[in-house]
N, C-alpha and C positions, 0 to 999 in steps of 0.2 A: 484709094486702091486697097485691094483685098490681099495681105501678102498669106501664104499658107506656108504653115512648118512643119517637117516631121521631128517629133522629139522622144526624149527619152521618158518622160513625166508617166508615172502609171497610177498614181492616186487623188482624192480629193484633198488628201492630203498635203502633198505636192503642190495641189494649184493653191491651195491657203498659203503656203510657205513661198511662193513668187507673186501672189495677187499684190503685197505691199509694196515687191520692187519692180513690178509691171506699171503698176496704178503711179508711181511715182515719177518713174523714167517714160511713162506713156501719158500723161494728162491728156483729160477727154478722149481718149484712144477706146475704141469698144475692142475688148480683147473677150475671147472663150478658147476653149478646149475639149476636143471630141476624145474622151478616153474610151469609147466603146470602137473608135476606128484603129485598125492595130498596129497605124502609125502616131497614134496617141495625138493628133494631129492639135495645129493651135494656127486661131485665126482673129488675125490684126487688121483691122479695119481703120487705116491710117493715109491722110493724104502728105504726110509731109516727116514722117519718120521714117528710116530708111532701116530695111533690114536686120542691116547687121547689127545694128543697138540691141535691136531683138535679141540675135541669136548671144550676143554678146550677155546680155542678162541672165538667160538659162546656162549659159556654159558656165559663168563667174558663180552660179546659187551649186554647180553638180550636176548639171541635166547635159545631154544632147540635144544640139536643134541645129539640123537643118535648113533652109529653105526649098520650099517644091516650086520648079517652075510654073510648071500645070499638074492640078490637080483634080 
């Protein structure tokens, strides 16, 4: 399942500084980030992590994250 987040992340900066505690907390998890959408959106391609880990990680790094229902 494809879960989509709105966040606070504005830089590639930013995704260097969570790639090490996404890639860790998410093994084999295909994760990206659309910083050109101006909900800086971030998308997890995961069948067996649940959300809120997610949003759990950007909040613990300084970020806002969301989940979007439908996107």
């Amino acid at each position: 399942m494809i879960y989509v987040f709105k966040t606070s992340v504005q830089t590639e900066s930013d995704v260097l500084l969570l790639k090490p505690h996404l890639d860790s907390a998410l093994d084999k998890i295909e994760w990206n980030f659309d910083l050109e959408d101006c909900d800086h959106i971030l998308r997890a391609d995961t069948p067996r992590e649940n959300p809120e880990k997610i949003v759990e990680i950007l909040k613990q790094s300084g970020f806002e994250c969301q989940e979007l229902d439908e996107y």
